[in-house]
C-alpha positions in Angstrom: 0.0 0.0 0.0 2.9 2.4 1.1 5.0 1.6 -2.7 1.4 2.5 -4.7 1.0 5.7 -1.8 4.6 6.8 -3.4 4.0 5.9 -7.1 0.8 8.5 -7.3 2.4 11.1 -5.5 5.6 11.0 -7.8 3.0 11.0 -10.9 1.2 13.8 -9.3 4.0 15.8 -8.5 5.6 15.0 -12.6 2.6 16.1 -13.7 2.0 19.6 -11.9 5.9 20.0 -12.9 4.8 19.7 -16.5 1.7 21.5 -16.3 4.4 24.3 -15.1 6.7 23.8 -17.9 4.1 25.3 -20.7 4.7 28.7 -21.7 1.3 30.7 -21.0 -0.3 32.0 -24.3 -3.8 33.4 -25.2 -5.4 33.3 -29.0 -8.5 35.5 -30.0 -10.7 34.6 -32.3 -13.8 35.3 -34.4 -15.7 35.2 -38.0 -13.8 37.2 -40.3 -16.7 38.8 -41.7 -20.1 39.9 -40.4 -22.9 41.5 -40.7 -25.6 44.5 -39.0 -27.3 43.1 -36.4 -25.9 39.7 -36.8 -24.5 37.7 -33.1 -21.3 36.2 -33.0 -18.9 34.6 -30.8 -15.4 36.5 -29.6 -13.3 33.6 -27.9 -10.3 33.9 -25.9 -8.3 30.4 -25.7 -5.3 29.8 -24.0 -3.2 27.2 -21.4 -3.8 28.9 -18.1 -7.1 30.0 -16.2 -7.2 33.7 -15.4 -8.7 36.9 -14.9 -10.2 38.5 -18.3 -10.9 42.0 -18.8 -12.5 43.1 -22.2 -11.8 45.7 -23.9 -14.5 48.8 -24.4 -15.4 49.0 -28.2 -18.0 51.1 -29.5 -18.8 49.5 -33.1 -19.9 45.9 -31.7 -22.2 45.4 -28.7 -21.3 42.6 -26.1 -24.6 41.0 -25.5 -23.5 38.1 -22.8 -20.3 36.2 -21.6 -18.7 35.3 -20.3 -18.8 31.5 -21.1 -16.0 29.9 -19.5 -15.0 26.5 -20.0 -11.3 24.4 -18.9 -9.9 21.3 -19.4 -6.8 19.4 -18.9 -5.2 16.4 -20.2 -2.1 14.1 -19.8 -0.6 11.4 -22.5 2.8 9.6 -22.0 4.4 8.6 -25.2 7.7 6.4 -25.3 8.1 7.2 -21.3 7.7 10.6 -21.7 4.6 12.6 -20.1 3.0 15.4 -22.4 0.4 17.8 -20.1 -1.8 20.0 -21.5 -4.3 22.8 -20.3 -6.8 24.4 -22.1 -9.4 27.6 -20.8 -11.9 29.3 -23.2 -13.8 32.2 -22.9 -16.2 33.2 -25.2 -18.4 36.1 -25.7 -21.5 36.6 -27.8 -21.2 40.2 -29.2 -23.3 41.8 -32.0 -22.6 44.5 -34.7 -24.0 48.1 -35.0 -22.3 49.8 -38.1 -20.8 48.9 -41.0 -17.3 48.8 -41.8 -13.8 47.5 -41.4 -13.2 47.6 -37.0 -10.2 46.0 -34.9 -11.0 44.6 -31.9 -8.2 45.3 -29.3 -6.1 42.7 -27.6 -7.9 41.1 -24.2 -6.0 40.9 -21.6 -5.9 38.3 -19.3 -4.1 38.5 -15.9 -2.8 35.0 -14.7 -1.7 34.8 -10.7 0.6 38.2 -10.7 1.1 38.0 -14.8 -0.9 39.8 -17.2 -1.1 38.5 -21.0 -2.4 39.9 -24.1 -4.1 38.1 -26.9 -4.1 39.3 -30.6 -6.2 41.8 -32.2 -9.1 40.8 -34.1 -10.1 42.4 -37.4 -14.1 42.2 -38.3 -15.3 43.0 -41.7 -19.2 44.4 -40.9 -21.6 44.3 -43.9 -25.1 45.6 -44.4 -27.7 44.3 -44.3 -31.9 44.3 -45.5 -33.6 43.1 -42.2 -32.6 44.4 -38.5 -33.4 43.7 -35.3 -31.7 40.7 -33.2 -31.7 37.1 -33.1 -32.7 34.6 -35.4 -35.9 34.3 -38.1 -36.7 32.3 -41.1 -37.2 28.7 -42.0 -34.5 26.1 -41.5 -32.8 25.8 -44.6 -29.8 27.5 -45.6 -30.0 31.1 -46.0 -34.0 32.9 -45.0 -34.9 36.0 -46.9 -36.7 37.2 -44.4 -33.5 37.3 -42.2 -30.5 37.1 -43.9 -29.2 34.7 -41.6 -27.6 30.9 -42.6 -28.4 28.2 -40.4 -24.1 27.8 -39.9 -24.3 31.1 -38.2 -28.0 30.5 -35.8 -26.3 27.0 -35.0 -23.8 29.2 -33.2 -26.1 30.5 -30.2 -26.6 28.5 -27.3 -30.2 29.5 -27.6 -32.0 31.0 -30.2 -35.5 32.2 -31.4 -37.8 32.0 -34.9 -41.0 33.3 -36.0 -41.9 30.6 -38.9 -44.6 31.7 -41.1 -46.3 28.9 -43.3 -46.7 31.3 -46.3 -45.2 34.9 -46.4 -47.1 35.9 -49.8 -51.0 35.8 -49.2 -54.2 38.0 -49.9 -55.9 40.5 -47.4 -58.1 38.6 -44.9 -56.2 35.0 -45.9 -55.5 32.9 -42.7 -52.0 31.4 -42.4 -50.3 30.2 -39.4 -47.6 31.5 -37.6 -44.7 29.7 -35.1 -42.7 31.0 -32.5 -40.1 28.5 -32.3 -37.1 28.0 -29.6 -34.0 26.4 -30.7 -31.7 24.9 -28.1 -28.6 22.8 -27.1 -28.2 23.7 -23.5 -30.4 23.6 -20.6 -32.4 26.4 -20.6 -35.4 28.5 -19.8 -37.5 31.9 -19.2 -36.9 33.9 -17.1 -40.5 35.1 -16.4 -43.7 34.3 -18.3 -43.4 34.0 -21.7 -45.7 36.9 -23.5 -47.1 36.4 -26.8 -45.8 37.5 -29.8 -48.2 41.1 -30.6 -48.0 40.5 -34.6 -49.1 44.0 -35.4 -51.6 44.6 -38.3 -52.7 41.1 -38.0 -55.8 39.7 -36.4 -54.4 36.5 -35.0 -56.5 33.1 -33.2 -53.9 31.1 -30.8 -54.1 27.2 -31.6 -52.4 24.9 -29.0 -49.0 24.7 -29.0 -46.7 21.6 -29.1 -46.1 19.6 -25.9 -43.1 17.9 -26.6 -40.1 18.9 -27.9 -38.1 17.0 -31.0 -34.8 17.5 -32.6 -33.7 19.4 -35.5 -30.5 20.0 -37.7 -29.1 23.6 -37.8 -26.0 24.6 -39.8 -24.6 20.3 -39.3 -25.5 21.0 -35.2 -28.4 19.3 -33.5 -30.7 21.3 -31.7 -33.6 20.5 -29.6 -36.6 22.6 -30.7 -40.1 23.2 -29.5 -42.6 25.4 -30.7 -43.6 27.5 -28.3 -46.7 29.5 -29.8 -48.8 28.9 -33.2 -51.4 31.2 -34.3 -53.6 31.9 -37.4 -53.0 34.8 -38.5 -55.8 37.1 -41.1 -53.8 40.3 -42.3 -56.1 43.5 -42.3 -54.2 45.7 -44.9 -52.2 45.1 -48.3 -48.6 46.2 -48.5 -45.8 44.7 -46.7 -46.3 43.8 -42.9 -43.2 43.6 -41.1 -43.7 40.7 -38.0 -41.0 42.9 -35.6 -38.8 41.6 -33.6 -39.8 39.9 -30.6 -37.4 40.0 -27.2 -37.2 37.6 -24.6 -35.1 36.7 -21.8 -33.8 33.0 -21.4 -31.4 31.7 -18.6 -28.1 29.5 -19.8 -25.7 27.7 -18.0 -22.5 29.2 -16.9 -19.2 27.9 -16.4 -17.4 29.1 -13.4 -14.5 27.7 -11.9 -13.1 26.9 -8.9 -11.2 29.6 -6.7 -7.7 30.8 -8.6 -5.4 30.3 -5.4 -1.7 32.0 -5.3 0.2 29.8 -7.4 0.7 26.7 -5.1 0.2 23.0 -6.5 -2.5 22.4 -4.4 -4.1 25.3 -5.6 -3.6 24.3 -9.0 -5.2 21.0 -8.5 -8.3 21.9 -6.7 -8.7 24.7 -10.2 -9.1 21.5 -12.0 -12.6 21.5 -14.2 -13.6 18.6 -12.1 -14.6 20.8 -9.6 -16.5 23.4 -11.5 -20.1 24.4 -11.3 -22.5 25.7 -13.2 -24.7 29.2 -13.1 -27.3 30.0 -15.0 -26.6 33.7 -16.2 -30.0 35.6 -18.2 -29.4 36.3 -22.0 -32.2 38.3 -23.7 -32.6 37.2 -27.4 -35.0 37.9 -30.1 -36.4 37.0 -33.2 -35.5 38.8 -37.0 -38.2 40.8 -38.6 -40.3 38.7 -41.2 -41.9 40.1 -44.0 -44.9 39.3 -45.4 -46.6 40.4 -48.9 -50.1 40.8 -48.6 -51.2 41.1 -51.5 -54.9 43.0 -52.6 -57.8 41.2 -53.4 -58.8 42.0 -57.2 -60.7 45.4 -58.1 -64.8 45.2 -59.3 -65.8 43.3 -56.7 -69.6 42.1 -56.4 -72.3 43.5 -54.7 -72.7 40.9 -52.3 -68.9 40.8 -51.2 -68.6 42.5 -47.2 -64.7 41.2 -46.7 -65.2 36.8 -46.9 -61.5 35.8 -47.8 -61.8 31.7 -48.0 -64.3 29.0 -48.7 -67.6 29.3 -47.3 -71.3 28.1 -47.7 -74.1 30.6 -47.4 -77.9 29.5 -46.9 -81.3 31.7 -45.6 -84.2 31.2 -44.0 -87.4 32.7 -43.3 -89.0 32.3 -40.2 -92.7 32.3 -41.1 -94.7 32.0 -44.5 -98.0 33.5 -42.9 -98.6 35.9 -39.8 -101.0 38.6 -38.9 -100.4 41.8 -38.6 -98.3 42.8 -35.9 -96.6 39.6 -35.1 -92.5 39.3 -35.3 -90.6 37.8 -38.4 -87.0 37.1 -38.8 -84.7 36.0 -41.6 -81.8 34.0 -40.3 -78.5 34.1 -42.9 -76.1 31.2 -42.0 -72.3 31.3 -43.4 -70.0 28.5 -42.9 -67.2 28.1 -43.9 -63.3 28.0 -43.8 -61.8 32.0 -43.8 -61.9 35.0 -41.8 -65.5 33.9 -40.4 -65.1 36.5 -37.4 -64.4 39.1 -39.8 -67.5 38.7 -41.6 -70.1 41.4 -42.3 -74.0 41.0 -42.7 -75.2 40.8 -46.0 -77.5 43.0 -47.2 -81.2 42.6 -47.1 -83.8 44.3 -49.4 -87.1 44.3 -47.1 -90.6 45.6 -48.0 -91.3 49.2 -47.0 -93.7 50.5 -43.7 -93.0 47.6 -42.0 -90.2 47.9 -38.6 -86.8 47.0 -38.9 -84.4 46.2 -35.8 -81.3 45.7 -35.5 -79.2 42.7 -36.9 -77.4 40.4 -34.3 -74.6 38.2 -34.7 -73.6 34.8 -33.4 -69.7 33.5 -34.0 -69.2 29.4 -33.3 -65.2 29.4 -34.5 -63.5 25.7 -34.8 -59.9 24.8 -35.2 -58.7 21.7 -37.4 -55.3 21.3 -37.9 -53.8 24.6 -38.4 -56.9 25.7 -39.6 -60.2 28.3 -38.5 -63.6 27.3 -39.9 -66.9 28.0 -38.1 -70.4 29.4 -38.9 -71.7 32.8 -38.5 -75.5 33.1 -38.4 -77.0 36.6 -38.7 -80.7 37.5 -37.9 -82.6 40.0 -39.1 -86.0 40.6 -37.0 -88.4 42.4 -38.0 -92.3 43.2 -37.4 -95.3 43.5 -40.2 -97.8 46.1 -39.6 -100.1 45.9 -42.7 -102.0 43.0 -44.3 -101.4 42.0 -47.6 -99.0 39.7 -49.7 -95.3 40.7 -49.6 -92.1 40.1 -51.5 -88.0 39.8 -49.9 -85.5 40.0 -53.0 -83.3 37.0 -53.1 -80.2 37.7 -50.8 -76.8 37.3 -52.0 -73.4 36.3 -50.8 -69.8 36.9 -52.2 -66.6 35.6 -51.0 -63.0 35.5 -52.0 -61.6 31.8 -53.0 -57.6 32.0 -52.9 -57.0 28.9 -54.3 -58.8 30.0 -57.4 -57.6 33.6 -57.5 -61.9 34.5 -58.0 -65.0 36.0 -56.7 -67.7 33.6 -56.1 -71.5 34.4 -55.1 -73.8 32.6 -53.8 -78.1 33.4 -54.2 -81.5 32.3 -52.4 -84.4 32.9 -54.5 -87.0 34.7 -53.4 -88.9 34.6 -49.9 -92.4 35.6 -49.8 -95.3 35.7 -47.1 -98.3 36.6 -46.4 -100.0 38.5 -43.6 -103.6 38.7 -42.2 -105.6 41.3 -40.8 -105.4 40.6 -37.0 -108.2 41.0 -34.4 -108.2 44.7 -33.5 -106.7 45.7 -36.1 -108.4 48.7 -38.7 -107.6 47.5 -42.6 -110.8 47.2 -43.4 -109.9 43.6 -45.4 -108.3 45.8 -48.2 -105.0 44.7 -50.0 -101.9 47.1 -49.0 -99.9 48.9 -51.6 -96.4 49.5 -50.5 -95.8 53.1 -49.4 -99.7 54.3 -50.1 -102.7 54.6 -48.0 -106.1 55.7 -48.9 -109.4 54.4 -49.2 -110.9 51.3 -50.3 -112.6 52.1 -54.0 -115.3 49.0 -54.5 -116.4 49.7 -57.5 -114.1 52.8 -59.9 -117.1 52.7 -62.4 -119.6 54.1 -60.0 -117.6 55.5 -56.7 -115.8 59.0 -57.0 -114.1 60.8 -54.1 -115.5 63.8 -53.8 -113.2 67.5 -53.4 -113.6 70.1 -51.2 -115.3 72.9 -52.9 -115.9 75.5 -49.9 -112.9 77.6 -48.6 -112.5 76.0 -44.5 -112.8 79.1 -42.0 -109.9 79.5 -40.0 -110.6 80.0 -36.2 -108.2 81.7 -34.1 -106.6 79.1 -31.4 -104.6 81.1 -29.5 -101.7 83.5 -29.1 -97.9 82.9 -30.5 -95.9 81.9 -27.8 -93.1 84.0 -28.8 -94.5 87.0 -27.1 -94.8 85.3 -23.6 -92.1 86.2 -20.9 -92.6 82.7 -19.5 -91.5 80.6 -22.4 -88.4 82.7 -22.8 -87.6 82.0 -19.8 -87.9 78.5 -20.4 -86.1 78.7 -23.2 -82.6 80.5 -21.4 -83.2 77.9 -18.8 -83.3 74.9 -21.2 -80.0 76.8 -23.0 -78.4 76.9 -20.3 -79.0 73.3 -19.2 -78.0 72.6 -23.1 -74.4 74.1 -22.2 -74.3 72.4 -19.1 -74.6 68.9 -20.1 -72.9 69.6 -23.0 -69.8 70.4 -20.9 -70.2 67.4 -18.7 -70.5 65.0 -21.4 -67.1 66.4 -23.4 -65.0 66.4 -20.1 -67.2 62.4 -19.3 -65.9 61.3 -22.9 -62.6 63.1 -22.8 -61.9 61.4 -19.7 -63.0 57.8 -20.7 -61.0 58.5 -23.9 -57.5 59.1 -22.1 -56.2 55.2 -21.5 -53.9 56.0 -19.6 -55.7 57.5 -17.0 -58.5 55.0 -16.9 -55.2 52.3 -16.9 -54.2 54.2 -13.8 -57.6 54.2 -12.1 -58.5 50.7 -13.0 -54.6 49.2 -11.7 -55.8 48.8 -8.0 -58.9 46.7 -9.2 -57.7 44.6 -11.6 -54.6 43.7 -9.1 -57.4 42.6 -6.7 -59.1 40.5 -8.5 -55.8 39.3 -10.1 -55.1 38.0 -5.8 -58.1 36.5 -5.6 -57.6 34.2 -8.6 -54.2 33.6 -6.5 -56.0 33.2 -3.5 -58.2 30.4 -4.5 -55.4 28.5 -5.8 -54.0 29.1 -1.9 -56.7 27.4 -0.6 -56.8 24.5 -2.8 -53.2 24.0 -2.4 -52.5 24.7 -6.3 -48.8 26.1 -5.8 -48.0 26.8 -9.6 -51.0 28.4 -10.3 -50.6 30.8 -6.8 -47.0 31.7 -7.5 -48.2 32.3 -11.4 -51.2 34.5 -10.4 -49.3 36.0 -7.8 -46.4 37.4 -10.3 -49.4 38.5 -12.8 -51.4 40.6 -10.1 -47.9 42.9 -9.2 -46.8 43.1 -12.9 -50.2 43.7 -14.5 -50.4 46.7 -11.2 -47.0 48.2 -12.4 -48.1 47.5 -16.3 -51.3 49.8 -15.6 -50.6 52.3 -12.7 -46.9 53.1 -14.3 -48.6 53.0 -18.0 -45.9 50.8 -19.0 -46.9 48.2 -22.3 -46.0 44.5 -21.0 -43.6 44.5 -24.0 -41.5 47.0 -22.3 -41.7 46.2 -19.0 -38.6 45.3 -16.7 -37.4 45.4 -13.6 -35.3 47.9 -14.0 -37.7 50.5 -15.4 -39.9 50.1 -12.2 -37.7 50.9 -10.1 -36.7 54.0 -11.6 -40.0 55.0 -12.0 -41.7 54.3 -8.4 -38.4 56.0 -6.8 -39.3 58.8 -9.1 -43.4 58.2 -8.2 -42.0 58.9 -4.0 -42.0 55.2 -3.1 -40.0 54.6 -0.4 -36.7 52.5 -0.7 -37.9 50.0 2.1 -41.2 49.2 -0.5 -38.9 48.9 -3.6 -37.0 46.2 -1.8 -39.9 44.5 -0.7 -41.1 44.3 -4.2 -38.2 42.7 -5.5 -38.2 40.6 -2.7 -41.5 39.2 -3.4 -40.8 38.9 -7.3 -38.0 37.1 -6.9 -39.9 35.3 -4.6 -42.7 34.3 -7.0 -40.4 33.5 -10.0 -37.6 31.1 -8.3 -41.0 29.3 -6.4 -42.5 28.7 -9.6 -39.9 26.6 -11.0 -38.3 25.2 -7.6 -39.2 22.2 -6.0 -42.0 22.2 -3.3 -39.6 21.2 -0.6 -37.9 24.6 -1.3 -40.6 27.1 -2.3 -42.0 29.8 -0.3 -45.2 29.7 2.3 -48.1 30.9 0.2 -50.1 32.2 3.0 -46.9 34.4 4.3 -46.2 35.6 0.5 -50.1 36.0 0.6 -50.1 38.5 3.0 -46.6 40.2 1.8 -48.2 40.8 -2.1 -51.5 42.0 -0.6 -49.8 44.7 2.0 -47.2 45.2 -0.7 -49.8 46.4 -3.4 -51.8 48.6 -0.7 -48.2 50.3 0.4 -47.9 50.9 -3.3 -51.7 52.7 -3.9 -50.7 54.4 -1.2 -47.4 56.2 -2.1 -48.0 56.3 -6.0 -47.8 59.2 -7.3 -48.4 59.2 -10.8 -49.8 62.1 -13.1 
């Protein structure tokens, strides 16, 4: 036991020698030539662990890092022990002009030694889309992005908007993904919002559950899609899908602690004893393009905006009534298309009888990737004479894209009949739209006589105009005119400015927000209380600090309630209870917080807030 005790400590003590013996050097690297907007990796590689310190540049923006990573081998060949050490250090950095840029040496300080790697020159091109992070499909190169799959495959984590068509009509559905892309361990850092797809009206659809894997750039990936809507664009032209940020956690190297230069400190800065720290990256997708292209010019009469394949059938809810009673004509449209979209067709109805208003009843389905449903529209409506009566037949026009046409769709004719009720003084006579008069039995023999005498006019009264009282009335009634006149402009000014009625509203919405979380208390549900709990303070900052959800962060709170007069000791105790909420939601119950403690804390925490708020 003692001679193998001897044999390992002379092979451990040859081999720190040799790790010794290398001469300490440090390489940088990165892509030769890249372009606006693009993410890249810097990396600094070298023999020895050390302290880095990078350089400031002001042509490329240093997004995250950084990523440190060691190892250490040891071969003997012919009797003779070769060591070797290897750290790496690598950045992810992003351009912001054009144009030929160096960037400086790194230095890297190793126990009491500093080092210096070699500058790096970057070739920066322009380029058509913008933005950050990744868009496209997965093939090679995406228009849309102007990024190759070699240079996504890259990131440790990165983000994609995939459209299923990026050339349709106005009011054609297609579907849209936002998809992550993977090969760490990763995660949000908070709840993930949904993608706002401006100038579109868009229908979620479930998104996948499980994840699968996918080839990017000759690098597998492990890819799930994390939203998938239909999308219906309102307006032709080209409608930019902008850029949509997130904020994703990804593991971080860090090393053990860099002692003074002793062998043991050199062995216990081996990688074996390493750890790992997540560190938050925000990424975001490219900007996609999509052509929307205008539907074609002369279109029908019956056409109110159907884009996609639909069926259209009426119906009449009565051949005979008497007068008075209530009618309706019920339109149904089914179909495949933009069936929320839809308008009501237009109905031609007899004269002198009373119209009311149209309602509307949406049933929407998905299939596949797909919205279909039926809209039914009623028209009621209430016949005051007798007589036989006559609806024109009602037509319906829709857009087919797969055909590139108009079609139209007809109903013949509807036509009823209505008797003279009880009550009722028609005399039996048939009624002739939009005259009265009276019944002639016989034209031969009956003549309606005319007045031949001049009528004497009777004097009734006085004119009004010359009466104190009425014009009194009439300043009075003026003057209430003005009055609520006034009060309604300031009643609709005031419901008009959001942001005040955001403001107003915050407390009450946050309120009922705890209750939802408060339920899930009491029936133990601890994802859903930690989730509601996080949604009632966020969704009271969102509205009381008229802040869009897009935009909102951490950071900008707290600037804005210390400028609002919140007290430090509140501010603390707000980030106290976030963190609170976002590490329990992802912990494991043994280590989460008690939710009737962080109960309590959110409630008192939002009143302290209502309380010193003071927002204009």
């Amino acid at each position: 036991m003692s001679a193998k005790r001897n044999i390992l400590s002379a092979g451990f003590l040859f081999m720190v020698l040799a790790l010794w013996g290398q001469e300490t050097a440090f390489v940088a690297s990165a892509p030769a030539t890249v372009k606006v907007g693009d993410q890249f990796q810097f990396t600094v590689e070298g023999n020895e662990q050390g302290s880095i310190q990078f350089p400031e540049m002001s042509h490329f923006e240093l997004l995250s890092g950084p990523f440190s990573s060691f190892s250490s081998s040891t071969q003997w060949i012919n009797g003779k022990m070769t060591a070797k050490t290897t750290a790496s250090y690598t950045y992810i950095l992003r351009a912001t002009s054009t144009g030929d840029f160096t960037i400086p040496p790194v230095k890297v300080k190793v126990k009491r030694e500093t080092y210096e790697t070699n500058p790096v020159q970057i070739t920066v091109a322009g380029t058509s889309g913008g933005g950050t992070g990744s868009s496209g499909s997965a093939g090679s190169t995406t228009a849309a992005s102007g990024e190759t799959s070699e240079q996504s495959a890259q990131q440790p984590v990165f983000l994609r908007v995939l459209p299923s068509r990026t050339s349709v009509y106005v009011g054609e559905q297609f579907v849209a993904e936002l998809k992550v892309y993977t090969s760490v361990n990763t995660r949000p850092t908070g709840g993930l919002k949904e993608v706002p797809y401006e100038g579109f009206y868009k229908h979620s659809l479930d998104a996948d559950q499980a994840s699968s894997r996918e080839n990017v750039g000759g690098k597998t990936h492990v890819t799930q899609v994390l939203q998938r809507h239909v999308l219906i664009p309102q307006k032709a032209g080209k409608l930019v899908i902008e850029p949509f940020e997130s904020e994703w956690t990804i593991p971080r190297r860090v090393g053990g602690q860099q002692g003074a230069g002793s062998m043991f400190d050199e062995f216990f800065n081996d990688p074996f004893f390493d750890r790992y720290q997540d560190v938050p990256v925000k990424i975001a997708t490219r900007p996609v393009t999509i052509n929307v292209k205008p539907l074609p010019p002369n279109a029908p009469s019956g056409f109110t905006g159907a884009v996609g394949d639909f069926k259209f059938s009426a119906k009449l809810s009565a051949n005979q009534v008497q007068v008075n009673d209530a009618l309706s004509l019920v339109v149904t449209i089914s179909g495949t298309g933009n069936v929320s979209l839809l308008g009501a067709p237009r109905i031609d109805f007899p004269p002198d009888h009373d119209i009311y208003e149209t309602t509307k009843s949406t049933k929407l389905s998905t299939s596949g990737n797909r919205v279909s449903g039926t809209v039914t529209f009623e028209y009621p409506f209430v016949v005051r004479h007798a007589g036989s009566f006559r609806i024109a037949p009602v037509s319906f026009s829709w857009f087919d894209p797969s055909t590139g046409k108009y079609q139209t769709a007809t109903t013949e004719e509807f036509l009823f009949t209505v008797a003279k009720g009880e009550g009722t003084d028609d005399g039996g006579q048939i009624y002739i739209p939009g005259a009265r008069g009276e019944l002639v039995e016989n034209i031969g023999t009956d003549i309606l006589d005319i007045r031949r005498t001049i009528p004497e006019f009777v004097t009734i009264g006085t004119s009004p105009l010359k009466s104190t009282v009425y014009w009194l009335l009439y300043m009075l009634l003026f003057v209430l005119f003005l009055a609520a006149a006034t009060i309604f402009r300031l009643y609709f000014k005031r419901k008009a400015d959001v942001r005040l009625l955001r403001n107003r509203k915050a407390n009450k919405m946050a309120k009922r927000r705890l209750r939802i979380a408060d339920k899930a208390r009491r029936s133990n549900e601890q994802d859903t209380f930690f989730e509601e709990t996080e949604k009632a303070i966020w969704g009271y900052l969102s509205d009381k600090l008229s802040i869009e959800p897009s935009s909102l962060s951490r950071e900008k709170v707290l600037e804005l309630l210390g400028n609002a007069g919140v007290p430090g000791e509140t501010l603390t105790e707000l980030s106290r209870i976030i963190d609170e909420c976002e590490y329990s939601r992802y912990a494991p119950s043994s280590e989460r917080s008690d939710m009737n403690t962080l109960y309590g804390d959110a409630a008192g925490l939002l009143h302290k807030l209502e309380q010193n708020i003071r927002v204009r």
